[in-house]
C-alpha positions in Angstrom: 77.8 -17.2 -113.5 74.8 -19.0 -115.1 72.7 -17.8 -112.1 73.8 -14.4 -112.5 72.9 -13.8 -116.2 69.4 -15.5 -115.0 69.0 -13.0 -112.9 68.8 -10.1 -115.7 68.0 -12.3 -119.0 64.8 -13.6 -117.1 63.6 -10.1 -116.0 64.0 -8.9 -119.6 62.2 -11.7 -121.2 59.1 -11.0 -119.5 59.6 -7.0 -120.2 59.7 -7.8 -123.9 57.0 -10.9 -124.3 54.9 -8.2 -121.7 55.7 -5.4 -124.6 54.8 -7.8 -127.4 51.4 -9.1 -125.8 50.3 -5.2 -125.5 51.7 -3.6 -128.5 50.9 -7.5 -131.2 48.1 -8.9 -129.7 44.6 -7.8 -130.4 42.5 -5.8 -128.0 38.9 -6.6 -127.3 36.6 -4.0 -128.1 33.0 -4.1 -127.6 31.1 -3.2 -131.1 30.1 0.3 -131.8 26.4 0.8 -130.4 23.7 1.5 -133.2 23.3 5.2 -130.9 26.9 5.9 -131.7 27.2 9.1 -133.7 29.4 9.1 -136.4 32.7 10.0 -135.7 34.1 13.4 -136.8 35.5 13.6 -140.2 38.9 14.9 -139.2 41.5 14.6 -137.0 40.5 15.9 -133.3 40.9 15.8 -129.7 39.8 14.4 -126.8 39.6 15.5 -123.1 40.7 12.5 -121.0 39.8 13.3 -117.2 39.4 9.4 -115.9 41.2 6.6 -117.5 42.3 8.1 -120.5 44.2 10.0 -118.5 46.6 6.7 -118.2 49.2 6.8 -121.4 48.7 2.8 -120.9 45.0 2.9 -121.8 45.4 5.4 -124.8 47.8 2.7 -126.0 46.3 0.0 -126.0 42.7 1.3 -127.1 44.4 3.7 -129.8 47.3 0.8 -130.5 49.8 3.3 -130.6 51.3 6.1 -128.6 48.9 9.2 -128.3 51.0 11.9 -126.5 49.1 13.9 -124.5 49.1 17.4 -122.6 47.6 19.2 -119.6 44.2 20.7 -120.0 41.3 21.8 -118.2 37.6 21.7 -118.5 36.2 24.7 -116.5 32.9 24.9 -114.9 32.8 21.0 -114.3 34.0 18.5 -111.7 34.4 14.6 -111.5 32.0 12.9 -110.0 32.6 9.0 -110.3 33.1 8.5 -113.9 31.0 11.3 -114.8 31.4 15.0 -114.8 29.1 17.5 -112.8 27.8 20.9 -113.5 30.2 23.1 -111.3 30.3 27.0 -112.1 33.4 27.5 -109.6 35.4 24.8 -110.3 38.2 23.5 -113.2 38.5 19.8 -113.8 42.0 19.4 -114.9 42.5 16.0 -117.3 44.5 16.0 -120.5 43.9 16.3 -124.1 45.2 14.6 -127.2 44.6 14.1 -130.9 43.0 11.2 -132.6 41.7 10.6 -135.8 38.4 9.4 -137.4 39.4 5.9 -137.2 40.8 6.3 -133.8 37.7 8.1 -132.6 35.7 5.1 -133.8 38.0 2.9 -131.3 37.9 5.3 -128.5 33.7 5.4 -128.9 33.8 1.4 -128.8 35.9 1.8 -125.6 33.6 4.2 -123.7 30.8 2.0 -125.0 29.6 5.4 -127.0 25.8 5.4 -127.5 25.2 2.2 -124.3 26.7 3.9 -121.8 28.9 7.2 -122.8 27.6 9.9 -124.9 30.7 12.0 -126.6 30.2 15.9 -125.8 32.4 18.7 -128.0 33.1 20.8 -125.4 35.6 24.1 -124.8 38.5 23.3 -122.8 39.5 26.3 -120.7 42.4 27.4 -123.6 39.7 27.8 -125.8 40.3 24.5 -127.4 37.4 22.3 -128.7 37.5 18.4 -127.6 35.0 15.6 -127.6 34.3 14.5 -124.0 32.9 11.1 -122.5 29.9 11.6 -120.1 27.5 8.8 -118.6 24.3 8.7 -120.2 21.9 10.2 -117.1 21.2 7.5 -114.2 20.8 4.4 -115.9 24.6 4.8 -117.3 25.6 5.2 -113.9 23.6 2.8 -112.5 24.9 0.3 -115.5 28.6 1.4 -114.7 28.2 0.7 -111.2 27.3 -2.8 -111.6 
């Protein structure tokens, strides 16, 4: 009997001390870059097409839930964890909404100003959104190492 409740208390004590650790425990953030520009002084959103793309990421760097929904860039494509001029193409990623503050955390994520720049950009529905992009070569080359 004692083995049996083991069995399913055990597997839900490491769910909930897993939840606690993620949703209680502070997240490392780099500092904001000097290059950083200031973030915008509303609410807005964001075109994920990489990792913030992952519900898990947006968590933990936002530190809450940040539903998000399909969206497309057109004219671009991925290319590592950039994006590259392409007229024919739609890069498909997803946007959600974040506010100043969150902004601020999203541009200490993506190293905003070091190695990201933040772009507004039209998403194919016509909606505006900041997107992340590698600061030319050296970003990449940066990133890559």
């Amino acid at each position: 009997m004692l083995g049996f409740n083991l069995k399913f208390i055990l597997p839900a004590v490491l769910i909930l001390l897993s939840w606690l650790m993620i949703t209680r425990a502070p997240v490392y953030l780099p500092r904001l870059d000097a290059n950083a520009p200031p973030p915008p002084d509303e609410d807005a959103y964001v075109f994920g097409f990489a990792t913030l793309t992952n519900p898990v990421v947006r968590f933990v760097v936002l530190g809450r839930h940040a539903p998000a929904e399909p969206a497309a860039l057109r004219g671009w494509q991925r290319h590592r964890r950039d994006l590259r001029d392409a007229p024919d193409l739609v890069l498909n990623g997803v946007r959600f909404r974040v506010t100043p503050d969150e902004m601020v955390r999203l541009d200490r994520y993506e190293r905003t100003g070091r190695r990201y720049r933040r772009d507004l950009m039209e998403l194919e529905d016509g909606t505006m959104a900041w997107v992340y992009r590698l600061i030319g070569e050296a970003g990449l080359e940066a990133v890559m190492d």
